[in-house]
mmCIF file of the N, C-alpha and C atoms, coordinates in Angstrom:
data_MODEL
# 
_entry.id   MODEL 
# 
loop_
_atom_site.group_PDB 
_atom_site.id 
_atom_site.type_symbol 
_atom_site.label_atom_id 
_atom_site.label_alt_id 
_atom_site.label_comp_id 
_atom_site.label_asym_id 
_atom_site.label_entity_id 
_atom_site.label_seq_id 
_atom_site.pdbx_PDB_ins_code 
_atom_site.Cartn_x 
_atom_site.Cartn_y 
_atom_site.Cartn_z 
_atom_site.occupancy 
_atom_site.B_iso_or_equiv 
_atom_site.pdbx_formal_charge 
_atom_site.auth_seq_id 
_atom_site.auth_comp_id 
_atom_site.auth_asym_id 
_atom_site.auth_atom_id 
_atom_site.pdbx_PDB_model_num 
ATOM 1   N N  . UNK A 1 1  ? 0.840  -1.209 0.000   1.00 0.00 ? 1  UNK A N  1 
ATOM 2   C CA . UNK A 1 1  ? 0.000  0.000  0.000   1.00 0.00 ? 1  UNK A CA 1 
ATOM 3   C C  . UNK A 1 1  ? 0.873  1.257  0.000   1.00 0.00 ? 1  UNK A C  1 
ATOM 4   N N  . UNK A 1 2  ? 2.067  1.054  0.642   1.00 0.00 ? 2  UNK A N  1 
ATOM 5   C CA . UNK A 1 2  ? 3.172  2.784  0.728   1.00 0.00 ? 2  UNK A CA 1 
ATOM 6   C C  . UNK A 1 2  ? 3.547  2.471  -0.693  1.00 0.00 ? 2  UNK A C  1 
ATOM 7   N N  . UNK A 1 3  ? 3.876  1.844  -1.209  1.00 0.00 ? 3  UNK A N  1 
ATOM 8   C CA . UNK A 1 3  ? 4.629  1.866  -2.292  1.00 0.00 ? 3  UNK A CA 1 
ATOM 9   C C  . UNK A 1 3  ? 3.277  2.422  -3.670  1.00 0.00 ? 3  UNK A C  1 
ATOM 10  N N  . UNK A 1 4  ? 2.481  2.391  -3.499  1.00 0.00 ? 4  UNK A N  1 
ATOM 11  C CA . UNK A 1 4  ? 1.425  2.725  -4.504  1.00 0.00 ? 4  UNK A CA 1 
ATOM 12  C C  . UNK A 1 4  ? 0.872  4.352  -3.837  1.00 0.00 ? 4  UNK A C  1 
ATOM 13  N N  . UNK A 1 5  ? 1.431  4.747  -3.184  1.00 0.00 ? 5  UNK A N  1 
ATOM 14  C CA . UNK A 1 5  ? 0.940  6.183  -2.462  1.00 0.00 ? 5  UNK A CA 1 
ATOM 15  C C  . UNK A 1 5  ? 2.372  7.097  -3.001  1.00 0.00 ? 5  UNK A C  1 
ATOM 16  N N  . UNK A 1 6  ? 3.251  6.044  -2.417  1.00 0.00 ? 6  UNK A N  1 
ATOM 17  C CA . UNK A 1 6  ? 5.140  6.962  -2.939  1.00 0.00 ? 6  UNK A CA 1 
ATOM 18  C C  . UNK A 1 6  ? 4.564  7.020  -4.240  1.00 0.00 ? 6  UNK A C  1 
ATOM 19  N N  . UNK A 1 7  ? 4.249  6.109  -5.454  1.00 0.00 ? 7  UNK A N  1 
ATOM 20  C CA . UNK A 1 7  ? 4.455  6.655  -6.720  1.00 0.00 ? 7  UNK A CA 1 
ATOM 21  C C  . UNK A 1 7  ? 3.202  7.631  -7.281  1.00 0.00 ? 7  UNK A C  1 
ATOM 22  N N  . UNK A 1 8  ? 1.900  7.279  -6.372  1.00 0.00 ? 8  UNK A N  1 
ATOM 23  C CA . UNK A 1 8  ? 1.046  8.533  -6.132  1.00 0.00 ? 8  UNK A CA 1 
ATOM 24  C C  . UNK A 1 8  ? 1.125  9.685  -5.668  1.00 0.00 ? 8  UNK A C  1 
ATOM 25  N N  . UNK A 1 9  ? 2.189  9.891  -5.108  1.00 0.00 ? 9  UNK A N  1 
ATOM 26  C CA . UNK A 1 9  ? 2.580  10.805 -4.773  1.00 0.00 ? 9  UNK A CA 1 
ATOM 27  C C  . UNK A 1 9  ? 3.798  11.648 -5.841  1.00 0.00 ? 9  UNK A C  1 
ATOM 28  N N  . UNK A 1 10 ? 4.912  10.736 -5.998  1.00 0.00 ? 10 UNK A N  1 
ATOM 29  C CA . UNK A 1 10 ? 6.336  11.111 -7.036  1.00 0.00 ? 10 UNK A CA 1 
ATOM 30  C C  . UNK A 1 10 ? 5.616  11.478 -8.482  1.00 0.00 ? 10 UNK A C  1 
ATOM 31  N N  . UNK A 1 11 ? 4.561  10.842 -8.835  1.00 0.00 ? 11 UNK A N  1 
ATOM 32  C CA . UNK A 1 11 ? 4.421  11.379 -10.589 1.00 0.00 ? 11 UNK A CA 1 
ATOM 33  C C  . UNK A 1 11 ? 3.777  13.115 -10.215 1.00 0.00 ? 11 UNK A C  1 
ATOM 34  N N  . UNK A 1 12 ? 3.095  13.450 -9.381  1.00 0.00 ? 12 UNK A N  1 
ATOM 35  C CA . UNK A 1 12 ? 2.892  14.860 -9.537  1.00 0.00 ? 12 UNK A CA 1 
ATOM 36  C C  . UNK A 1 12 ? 3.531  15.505 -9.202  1.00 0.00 ? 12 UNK A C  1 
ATOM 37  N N  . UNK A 1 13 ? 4.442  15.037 -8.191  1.00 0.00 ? 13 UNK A N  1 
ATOM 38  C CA . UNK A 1 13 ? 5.948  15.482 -8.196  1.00 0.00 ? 13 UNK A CA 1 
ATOM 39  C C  . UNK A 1 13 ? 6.987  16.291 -8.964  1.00 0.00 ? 13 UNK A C  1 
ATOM 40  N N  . UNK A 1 14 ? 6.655  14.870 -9.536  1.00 0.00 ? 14 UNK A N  1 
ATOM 41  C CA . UNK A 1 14 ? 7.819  14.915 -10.482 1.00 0.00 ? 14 UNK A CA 1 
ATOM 42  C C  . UNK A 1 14 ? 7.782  16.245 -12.110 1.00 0.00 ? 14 UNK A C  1 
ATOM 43  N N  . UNK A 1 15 ? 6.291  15.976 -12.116 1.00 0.00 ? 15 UNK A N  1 
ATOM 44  C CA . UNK A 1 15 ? 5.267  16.834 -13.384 1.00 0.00 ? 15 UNK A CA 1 
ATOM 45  C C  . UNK A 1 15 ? 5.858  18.607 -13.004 1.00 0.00 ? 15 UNK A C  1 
ATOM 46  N N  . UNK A 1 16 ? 5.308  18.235 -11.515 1.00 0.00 ? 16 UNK A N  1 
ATOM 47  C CA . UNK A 1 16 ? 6.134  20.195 -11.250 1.00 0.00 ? 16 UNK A CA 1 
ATOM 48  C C  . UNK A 1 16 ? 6.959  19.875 -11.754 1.00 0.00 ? 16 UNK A C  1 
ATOM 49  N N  . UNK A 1 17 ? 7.914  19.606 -11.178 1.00 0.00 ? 17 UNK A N  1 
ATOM 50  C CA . UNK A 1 17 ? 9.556  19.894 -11.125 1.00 0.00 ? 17 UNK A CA 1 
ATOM 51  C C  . UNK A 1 17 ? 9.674  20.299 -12.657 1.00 0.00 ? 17 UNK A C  1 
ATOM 52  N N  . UNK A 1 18 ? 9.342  19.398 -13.551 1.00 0.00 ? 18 UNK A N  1 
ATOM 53  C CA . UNK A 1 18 ? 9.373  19.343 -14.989 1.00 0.00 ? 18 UNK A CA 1 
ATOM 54  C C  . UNK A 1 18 ? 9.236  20.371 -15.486 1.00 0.00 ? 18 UNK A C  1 
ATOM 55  N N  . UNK A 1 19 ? 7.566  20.807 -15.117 1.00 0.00 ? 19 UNK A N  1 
ATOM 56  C CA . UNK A 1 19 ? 6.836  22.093 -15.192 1.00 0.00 ? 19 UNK A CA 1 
ATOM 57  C C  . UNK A 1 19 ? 7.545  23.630 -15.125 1.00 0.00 ? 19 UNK A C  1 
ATOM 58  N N  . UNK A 1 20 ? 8.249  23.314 -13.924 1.00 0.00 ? 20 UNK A N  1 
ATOM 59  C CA . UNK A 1 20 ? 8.707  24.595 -13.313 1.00 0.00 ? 20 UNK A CA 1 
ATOM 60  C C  . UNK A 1 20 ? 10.642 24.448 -13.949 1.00 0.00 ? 20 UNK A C  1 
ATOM 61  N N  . UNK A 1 21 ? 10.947 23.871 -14.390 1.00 0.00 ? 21 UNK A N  1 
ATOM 62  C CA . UNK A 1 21 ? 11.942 23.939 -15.201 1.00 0.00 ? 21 UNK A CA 1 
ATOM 63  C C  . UNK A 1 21 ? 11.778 24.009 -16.692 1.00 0.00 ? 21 UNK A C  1 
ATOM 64  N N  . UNK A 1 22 ? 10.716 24.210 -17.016 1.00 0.00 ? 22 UNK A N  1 
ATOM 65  C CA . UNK A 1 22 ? 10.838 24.377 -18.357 1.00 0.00 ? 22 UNK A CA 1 
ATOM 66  C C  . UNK A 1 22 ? 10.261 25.909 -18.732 1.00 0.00 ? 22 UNK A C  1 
ATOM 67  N N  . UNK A 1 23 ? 9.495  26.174 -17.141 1.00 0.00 ? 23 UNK A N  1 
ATOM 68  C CA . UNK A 1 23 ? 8.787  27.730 -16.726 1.00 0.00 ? 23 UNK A CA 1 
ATOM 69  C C  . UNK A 1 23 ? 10.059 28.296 -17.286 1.00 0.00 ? 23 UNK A C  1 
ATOM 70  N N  . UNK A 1 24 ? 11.409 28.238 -15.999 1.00 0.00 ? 24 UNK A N  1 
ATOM 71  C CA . UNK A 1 24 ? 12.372 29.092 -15.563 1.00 0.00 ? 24 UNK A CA 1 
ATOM 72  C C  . UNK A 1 24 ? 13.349 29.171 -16.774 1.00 0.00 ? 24 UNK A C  1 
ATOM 73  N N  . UNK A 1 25 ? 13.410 27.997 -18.338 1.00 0.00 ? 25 UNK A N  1 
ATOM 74  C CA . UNK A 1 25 ? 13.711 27.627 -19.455 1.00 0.00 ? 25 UNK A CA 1 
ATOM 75  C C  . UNK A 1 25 ? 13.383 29.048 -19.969 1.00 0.00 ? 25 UNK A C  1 
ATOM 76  N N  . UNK A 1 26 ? 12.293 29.123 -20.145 1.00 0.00 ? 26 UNK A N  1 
ATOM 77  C CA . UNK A 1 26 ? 11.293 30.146 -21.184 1.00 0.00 ? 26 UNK A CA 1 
ATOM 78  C C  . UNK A 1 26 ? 11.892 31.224 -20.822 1.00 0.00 ? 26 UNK A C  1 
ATOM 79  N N  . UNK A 1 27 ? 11.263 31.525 -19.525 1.00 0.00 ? 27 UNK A N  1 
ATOM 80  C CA . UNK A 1 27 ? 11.431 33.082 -18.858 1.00 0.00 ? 27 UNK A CA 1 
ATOM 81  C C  . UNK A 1 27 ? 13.024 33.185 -18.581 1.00 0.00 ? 27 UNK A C  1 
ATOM 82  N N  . UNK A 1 28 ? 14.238 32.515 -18.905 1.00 0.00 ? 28 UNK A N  1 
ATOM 83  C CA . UNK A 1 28 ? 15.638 32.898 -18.754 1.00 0.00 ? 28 UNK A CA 1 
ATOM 84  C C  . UNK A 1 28 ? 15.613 33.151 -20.500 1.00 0.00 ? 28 UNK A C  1 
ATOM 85  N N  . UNK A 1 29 ? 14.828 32.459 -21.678 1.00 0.00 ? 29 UNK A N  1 
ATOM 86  C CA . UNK A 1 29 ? 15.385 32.783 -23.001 1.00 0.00 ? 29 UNK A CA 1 
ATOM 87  C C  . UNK A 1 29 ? 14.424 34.315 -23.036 1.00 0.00 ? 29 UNK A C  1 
ATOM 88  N N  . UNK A 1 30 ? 13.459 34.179 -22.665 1.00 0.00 ? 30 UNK A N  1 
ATOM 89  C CA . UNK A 1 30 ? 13.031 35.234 -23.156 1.00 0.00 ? 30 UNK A CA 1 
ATOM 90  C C  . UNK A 1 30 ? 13.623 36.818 -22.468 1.00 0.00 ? 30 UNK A C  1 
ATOM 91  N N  . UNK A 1 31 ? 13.713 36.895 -21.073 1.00 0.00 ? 31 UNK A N  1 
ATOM 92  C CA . UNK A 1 31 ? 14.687 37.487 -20.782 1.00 0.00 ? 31 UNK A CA 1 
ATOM 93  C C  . UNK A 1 31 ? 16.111 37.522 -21.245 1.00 0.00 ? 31 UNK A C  1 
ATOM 94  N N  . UNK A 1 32 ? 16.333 36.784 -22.049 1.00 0.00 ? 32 UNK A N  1 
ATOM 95  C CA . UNK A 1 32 ? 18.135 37.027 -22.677 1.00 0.00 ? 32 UNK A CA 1 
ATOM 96  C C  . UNK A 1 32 ? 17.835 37.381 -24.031 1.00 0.00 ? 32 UNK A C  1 
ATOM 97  N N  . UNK A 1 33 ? 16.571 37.275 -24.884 1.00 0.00 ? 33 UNK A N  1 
ATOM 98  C CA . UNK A 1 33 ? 16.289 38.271 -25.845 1.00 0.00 ? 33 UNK A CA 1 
ATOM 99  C C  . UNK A 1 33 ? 15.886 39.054 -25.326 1.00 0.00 ? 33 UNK A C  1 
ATOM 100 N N  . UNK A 1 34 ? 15.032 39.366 -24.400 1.00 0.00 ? 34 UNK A N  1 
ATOM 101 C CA . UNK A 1 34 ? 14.593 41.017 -24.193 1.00 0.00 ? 34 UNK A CA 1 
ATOM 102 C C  . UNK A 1 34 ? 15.970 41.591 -23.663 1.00 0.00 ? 34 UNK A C  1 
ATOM 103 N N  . UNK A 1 35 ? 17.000 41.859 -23.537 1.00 0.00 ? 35 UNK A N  1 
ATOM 104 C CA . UNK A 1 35 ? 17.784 42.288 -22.907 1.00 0.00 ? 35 UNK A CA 1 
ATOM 105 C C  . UNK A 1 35 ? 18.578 42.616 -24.330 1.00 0.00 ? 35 UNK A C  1 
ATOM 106 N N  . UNK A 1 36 ? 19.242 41.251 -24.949 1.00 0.00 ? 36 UNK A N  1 
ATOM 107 C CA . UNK A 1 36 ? 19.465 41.959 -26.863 1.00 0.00 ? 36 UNK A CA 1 
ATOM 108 C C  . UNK A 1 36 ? 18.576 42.460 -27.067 1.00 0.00 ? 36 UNK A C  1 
ATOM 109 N N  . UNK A 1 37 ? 17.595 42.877 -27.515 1.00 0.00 ? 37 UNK A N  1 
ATOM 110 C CA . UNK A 1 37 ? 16.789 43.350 -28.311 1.00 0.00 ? 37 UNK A CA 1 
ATOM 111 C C  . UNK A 1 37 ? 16.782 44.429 -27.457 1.00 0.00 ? 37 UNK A C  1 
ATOM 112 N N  . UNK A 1 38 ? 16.805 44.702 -26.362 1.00 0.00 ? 38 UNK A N  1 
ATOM 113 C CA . UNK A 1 38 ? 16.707 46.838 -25.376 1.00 0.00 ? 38 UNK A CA 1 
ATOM 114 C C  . UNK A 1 38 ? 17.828 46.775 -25.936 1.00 0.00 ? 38 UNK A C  1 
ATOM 115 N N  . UNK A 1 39 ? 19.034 45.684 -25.676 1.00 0.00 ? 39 UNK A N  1 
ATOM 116 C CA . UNK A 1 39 ? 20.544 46.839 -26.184 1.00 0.00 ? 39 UNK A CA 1 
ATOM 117 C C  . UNK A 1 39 ? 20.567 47.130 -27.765 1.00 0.00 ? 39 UNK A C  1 
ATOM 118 N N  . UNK A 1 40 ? 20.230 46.801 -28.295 1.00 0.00 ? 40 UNK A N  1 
ATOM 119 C CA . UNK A 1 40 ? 20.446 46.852 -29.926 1.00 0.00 ? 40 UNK A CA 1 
ATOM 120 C C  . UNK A 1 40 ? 19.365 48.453 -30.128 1.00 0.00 ? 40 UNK A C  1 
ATOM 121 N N  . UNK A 1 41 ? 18.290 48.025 -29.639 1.00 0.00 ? 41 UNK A N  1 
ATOM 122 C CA . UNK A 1 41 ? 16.945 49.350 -29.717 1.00 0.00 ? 41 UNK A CA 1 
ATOM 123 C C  . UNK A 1 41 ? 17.491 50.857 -29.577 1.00 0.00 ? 41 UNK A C  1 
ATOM 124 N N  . UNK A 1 42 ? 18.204 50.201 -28.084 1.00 0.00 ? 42 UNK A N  1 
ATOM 125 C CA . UNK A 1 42 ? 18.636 51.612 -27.115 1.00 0.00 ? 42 UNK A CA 1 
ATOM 126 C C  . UNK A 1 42 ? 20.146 51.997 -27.446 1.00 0.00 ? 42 UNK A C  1 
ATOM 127 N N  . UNK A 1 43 ? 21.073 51.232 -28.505 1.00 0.00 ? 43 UNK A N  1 
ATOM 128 C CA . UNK A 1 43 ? 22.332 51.367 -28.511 1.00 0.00 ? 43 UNK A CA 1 
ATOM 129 C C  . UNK A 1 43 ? 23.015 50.879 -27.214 1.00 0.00 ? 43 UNK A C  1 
ATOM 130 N N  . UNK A 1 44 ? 24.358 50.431 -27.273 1.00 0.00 ? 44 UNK A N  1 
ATOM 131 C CA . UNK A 1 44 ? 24.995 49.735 -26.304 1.00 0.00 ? 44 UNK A CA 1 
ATOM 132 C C  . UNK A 1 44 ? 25.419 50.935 -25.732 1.00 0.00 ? 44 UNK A C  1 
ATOM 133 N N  . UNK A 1 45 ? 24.409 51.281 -24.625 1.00 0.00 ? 45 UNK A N  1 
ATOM 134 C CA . UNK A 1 45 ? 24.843 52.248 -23.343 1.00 0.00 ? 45 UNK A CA 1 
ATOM 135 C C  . UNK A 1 45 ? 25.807 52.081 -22.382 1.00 0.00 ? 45 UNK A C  1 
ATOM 136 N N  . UNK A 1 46 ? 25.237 50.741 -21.974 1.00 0.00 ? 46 UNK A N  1 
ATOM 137 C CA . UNK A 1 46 ? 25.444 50.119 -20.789 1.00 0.00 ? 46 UNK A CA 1 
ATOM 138 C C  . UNK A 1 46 ? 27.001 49.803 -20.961 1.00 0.00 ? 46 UNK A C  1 
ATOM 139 N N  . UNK A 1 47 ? 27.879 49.726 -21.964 1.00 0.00 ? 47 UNK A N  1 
ATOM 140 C CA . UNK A 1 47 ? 29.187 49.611 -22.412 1.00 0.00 ? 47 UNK A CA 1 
ATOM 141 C C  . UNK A 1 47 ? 29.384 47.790 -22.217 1.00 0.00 ? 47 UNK A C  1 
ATOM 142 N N  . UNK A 1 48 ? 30.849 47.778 -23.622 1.00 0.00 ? 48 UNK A N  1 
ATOM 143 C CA . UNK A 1 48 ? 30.632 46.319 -24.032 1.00 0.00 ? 48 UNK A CA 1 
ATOM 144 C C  . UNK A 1 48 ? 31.311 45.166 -22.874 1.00 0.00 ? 48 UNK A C  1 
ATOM 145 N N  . UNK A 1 49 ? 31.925 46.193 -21.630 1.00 0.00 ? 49 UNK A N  1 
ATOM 146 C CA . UNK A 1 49 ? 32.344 45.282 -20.365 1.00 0.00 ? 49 UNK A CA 1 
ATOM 147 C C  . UNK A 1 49 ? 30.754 45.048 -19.649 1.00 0.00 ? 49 UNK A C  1 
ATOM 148 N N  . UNK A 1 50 ? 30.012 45.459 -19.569 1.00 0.00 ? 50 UNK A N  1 
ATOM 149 C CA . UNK A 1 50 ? 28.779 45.266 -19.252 1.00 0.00 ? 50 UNK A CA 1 
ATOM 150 C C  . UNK A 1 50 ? 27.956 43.812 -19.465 1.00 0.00 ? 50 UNK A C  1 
ATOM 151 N N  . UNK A 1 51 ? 27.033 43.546 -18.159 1.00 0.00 ? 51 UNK A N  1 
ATOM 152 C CA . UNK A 1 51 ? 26.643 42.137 -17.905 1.00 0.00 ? 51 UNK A CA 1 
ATOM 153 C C  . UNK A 1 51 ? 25.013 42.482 -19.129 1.00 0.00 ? 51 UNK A C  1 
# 
């Protein structure tokens, strides 16, 4: 009976984890184009030693 609750338990688990790494995937690419795309818009202000 634990052993059918652990894997009732681990697959929705596991689905976040998945979920929320493929969230933090998106929102790190799309933040690393929005960031090219302000410097290119706005000209490289921020200078080319700049993060």
């Amino acid at each position: 009976m634990t052993e059918v609750f652990t894997v009732g338990l681990l697959i929705p688990l596991f689905m976040l984890i998945v979920s929320l790494l493929v969230l933090y995937w998106v929102i790190r690419k799309a933040v690393t184009a929005g960031i090219k795309d302000y410097a290119q818009k706005h000209g490289d202000r921020m200078g080319s030693g700049g993060p």
